[in-house]
KEVODREN-347466 format. One line per 5 residues: number of its first residue (from 1); their letters; for each residue x, y, z of N, C-alpha, C, O. Coordinates in nm, 4 decimals. Layout:
// residues N
NUM> a> X,Y,Z,X,Y,Z,X,Y,Z,X,Y,Z  ...
//
This chain:
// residues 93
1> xxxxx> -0.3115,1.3902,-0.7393,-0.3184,1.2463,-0.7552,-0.2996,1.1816,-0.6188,-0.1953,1.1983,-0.5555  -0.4145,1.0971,-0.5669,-0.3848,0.9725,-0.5132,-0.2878,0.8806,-0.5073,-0.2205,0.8930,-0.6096  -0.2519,0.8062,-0.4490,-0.1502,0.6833,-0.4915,-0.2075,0.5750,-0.3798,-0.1330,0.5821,-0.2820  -0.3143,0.4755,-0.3579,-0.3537,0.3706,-0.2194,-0.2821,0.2598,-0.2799,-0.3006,0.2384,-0.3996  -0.1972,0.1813,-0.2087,-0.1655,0.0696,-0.2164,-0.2098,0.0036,-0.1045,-0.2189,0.0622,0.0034
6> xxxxx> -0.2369,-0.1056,-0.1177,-0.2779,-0.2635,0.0176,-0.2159,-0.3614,-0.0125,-0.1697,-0.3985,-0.1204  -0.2145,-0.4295,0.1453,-0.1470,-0.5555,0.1297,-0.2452,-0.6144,0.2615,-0.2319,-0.5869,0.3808  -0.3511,-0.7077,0.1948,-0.4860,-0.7716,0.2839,-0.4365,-0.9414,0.2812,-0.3794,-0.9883,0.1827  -0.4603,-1.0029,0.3740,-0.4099,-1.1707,0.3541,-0.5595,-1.2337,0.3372,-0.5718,-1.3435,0.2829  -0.6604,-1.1695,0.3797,-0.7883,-1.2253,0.3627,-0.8640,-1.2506,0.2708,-0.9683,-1.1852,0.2680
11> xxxxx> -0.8447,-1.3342,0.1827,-0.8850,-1.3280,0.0119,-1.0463,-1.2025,0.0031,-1.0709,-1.0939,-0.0493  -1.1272,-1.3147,0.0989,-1.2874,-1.2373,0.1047,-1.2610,-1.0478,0.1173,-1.3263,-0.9743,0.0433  -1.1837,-1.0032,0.1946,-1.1817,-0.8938,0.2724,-1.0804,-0.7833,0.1314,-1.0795,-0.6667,0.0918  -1.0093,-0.9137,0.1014,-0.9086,-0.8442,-0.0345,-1.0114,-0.8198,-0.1373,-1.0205,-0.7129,-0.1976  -1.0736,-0.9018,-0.1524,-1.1706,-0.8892,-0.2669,-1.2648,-0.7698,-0.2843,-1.2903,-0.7230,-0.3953
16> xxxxx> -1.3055,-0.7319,-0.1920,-1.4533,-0.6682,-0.1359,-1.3532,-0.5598,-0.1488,-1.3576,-0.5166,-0.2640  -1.2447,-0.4847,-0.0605,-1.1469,-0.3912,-0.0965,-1.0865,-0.3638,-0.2157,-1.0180,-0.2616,-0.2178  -1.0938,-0.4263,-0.3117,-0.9991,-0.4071,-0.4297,-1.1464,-0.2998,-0.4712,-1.1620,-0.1778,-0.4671  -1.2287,-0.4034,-0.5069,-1.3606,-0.3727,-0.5654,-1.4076,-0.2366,-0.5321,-1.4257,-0.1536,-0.6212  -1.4282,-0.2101,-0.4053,-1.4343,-0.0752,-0.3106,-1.3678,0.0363,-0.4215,-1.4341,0.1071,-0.4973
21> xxxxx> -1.1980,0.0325,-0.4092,-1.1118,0.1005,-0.4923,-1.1297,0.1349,-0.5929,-1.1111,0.2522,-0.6252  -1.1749,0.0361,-0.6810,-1.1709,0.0276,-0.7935,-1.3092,0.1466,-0.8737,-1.3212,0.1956,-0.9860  -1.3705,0.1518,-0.7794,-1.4711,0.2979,-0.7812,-1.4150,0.4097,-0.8007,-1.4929,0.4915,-0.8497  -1.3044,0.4505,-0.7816,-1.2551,0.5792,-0.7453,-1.1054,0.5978,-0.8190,-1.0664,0.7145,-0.8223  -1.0270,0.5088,-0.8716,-0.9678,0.4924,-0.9479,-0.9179,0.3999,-1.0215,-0.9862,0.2977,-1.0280
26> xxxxx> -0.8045,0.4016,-1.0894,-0.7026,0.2573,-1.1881,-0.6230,0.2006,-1.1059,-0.5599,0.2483,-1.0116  -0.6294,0.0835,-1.1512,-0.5173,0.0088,-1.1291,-0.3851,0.0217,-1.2038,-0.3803,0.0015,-1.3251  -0.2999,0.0482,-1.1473,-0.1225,0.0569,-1.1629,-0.0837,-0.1083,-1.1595,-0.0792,-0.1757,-1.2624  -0.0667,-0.1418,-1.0752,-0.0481,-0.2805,-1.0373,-0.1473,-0.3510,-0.9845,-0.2595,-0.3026,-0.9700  -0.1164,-0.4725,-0.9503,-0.2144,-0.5547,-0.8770,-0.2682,-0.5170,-0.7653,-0.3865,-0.5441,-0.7450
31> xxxxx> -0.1916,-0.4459,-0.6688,-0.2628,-0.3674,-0.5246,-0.2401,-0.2275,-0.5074,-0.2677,-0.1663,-0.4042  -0.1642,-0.1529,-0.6617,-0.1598,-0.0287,-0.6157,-0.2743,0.0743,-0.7345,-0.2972,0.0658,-0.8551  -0.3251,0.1701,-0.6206,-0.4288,0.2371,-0.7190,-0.3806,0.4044,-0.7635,-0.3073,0.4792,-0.6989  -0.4352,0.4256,-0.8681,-0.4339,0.5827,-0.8926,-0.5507,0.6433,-0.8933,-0.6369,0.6155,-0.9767  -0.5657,0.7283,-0.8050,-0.6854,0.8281,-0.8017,-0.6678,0.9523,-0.8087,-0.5749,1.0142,-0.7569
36> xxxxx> -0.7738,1.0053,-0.8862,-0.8171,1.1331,-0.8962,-0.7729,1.2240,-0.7590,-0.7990,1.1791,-0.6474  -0.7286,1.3082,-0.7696,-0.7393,1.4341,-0.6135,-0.8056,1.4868,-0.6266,-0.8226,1.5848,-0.6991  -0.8943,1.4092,-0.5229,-1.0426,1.5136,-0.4812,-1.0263,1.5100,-0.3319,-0.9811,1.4164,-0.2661  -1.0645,1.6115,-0.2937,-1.0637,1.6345,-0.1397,-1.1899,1.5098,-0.0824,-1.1694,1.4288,0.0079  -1.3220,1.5235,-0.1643,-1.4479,1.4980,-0.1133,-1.4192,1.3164,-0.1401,-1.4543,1.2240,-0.0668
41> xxxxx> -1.3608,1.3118,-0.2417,-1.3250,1.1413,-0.3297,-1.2173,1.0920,-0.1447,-1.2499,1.0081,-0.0607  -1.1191,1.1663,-0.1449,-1.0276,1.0942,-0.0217,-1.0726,1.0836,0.0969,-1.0305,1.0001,0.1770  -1.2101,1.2106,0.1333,-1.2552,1.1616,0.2537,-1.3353,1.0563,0.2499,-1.3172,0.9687,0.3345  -1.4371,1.0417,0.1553,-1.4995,0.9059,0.0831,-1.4072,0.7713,0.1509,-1.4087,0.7170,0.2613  -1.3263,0.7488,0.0219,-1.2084,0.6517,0.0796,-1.2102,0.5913,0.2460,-1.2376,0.4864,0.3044
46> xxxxx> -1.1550,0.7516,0.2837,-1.0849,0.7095,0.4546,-1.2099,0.6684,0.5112,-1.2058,0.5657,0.5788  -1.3549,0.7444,0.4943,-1.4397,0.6951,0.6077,-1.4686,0.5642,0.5500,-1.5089,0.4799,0.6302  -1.4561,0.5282,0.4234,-1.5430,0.3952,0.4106,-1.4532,0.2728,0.4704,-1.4994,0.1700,0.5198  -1.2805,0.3138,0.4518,-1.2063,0.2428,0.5640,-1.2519,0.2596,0.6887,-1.3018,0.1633,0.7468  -1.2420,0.3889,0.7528,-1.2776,0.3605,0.8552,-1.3886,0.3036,0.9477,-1.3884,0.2717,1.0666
51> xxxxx> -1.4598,0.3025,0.8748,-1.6084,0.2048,0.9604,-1.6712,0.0948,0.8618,-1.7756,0.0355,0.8892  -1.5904,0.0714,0.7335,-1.6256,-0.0822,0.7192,-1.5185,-0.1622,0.6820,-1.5510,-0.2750,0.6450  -1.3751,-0.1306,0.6809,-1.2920,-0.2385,0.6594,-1.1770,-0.2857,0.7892,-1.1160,-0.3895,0.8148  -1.1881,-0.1187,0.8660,-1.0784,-0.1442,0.9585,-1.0875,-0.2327,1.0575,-0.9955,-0.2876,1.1182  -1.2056,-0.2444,1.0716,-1.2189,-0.3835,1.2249,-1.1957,-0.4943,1.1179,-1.2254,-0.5931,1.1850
56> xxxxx> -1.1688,-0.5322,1.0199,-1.1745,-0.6922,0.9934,-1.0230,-0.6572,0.9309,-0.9832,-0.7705,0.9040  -0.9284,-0.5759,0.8969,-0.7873,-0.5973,0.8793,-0.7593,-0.6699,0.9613,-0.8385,-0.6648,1.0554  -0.6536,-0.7632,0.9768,-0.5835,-0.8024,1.0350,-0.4233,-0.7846,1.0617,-0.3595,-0.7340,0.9693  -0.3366,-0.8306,1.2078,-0.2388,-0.7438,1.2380,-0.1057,-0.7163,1.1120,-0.0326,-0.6173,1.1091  -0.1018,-0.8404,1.0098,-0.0178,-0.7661,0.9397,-0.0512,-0.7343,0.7933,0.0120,-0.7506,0.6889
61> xxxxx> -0.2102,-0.6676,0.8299,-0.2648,-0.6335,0.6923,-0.2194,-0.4856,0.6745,-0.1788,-0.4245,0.7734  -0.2238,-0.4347,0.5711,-0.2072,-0.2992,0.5869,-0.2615,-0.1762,0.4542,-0.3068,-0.2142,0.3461  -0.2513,-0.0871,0.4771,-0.3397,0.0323,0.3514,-0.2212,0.1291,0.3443,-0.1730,0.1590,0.4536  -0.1772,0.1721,0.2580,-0.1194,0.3344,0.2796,-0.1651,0.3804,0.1536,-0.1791,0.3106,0.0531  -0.1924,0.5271,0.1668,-0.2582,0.6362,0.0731,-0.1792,0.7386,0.0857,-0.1826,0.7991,0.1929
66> xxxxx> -0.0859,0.7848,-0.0234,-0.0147,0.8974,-0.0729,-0.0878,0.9989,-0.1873,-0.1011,0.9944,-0.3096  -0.1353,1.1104,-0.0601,-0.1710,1.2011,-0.1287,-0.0657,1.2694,-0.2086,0.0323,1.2872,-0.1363  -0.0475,1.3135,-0.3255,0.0641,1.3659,-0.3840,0.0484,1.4851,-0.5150,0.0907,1.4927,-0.6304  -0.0253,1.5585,-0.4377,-0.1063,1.6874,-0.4462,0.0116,1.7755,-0.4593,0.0962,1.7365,-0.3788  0.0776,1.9379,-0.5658,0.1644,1.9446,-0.5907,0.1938,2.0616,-0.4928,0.3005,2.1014,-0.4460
71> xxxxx> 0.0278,2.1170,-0.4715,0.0651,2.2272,-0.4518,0.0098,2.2330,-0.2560,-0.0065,2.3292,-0.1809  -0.0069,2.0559,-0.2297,-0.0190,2.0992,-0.0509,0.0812,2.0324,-0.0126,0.1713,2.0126,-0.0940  0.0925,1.9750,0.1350,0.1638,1.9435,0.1785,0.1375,1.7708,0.1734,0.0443,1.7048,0.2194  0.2307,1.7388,0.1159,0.2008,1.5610,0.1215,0.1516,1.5067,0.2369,0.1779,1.5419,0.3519  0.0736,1.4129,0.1978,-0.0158,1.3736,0.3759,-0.0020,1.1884,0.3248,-0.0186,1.1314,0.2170
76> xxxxx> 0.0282,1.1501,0.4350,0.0342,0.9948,0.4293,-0.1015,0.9444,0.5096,-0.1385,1.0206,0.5989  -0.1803,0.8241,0.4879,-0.2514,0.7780,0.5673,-0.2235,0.6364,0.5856,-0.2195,0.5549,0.4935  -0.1993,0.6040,0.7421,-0.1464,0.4334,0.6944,-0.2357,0.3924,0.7991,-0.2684,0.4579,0.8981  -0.2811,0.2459,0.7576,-0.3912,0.1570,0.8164,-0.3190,0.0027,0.8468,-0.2494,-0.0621,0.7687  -0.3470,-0.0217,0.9426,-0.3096,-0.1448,0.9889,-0.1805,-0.1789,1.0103,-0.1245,-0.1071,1.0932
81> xxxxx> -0.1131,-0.2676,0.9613,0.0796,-0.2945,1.0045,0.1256,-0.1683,0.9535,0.2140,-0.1121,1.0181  0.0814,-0.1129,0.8482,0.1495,0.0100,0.8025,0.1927,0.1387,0.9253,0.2785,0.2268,0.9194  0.1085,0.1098,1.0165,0.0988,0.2089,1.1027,0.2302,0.2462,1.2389,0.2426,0.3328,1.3255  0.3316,0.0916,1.1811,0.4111,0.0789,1.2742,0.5382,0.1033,1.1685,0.6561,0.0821,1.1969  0.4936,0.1474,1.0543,0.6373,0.1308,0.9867,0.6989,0.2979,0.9440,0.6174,0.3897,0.9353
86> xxxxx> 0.8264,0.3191,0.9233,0.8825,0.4340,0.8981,0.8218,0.5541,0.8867,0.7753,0.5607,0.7729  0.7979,0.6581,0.9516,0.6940,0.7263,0.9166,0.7460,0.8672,0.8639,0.6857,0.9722,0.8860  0.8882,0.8560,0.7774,0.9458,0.9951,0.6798,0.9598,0.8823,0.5635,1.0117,0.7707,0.5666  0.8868,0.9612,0.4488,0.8604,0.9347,0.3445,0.9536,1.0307,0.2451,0.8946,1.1373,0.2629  1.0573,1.0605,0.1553,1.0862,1.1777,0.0118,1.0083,1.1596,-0.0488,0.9389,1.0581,-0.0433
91> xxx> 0.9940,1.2523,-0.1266,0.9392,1.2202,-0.2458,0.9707,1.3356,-0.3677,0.9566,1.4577,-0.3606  1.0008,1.2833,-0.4396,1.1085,1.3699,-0.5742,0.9926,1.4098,-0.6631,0.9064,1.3328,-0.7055  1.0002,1.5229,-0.6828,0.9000,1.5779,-0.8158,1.0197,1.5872,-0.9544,0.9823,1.6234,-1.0660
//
C-alpha cells in the first residue's frame, strides 16, 4: 500500500493534482490517498510529479508518499516544503 498525502495552496494546481491521484487510488481524507503497491503505478506517480507538477508547486506546497510495502524497506518521497521537514519517520505494524 501507498499512502500520498498533499498540501497545494493553488486551488487550479490542487485541482488538476487531486484529479491526477485520484486515477490510481481512494480517497481517505480530503488530501490523503490510498494506493495500490505497484512498483510500475509509483513510478507512474513520481514521474508525472516530476515533469508536470513540480515546477508550478510552490515554496510551502508540499507531496509526501509512504510506501508501506511489508515486506521492503519503507521509502519516503517528499516534494516541495516537505523536503525540509524531519526526515525519520516509525512506523508500527
Amino acid at each position: 500500500m501507498i499512502i500520498l498525502s498533499y498540501d497545494i495552496s493553488n486551488d487550479k494546481t490542487r485541482a488538476r493534482f487531486s484529479k491526477f491521484i485520484q486515477k490510481y487510488g481512494r480517497r481517505l481524507q480530503y488530501s490523503v490517498y490510498e494506493i495500490k503497491n505497484s512498483k510500475r503505478v509509483l513510478n507512474n506517480i513520481i514521474y508525472e510529479i516530476d515533469f508536470k507538477f513540480k515546477k508550478e508547486f510552490e515554496d510551502t506546497d508540499s507531496v509526501l508518499i509512504l510506501d508501506m510495502c511489508a515486506l521492503c524497506d519503507r521509502k519516503i518521497k517528499r516534494y516541495g516544503f516537505a523536503v525540509h521537514e524531519e526526515k525519520d519517520l516509525v512506523f508500527f505494524n
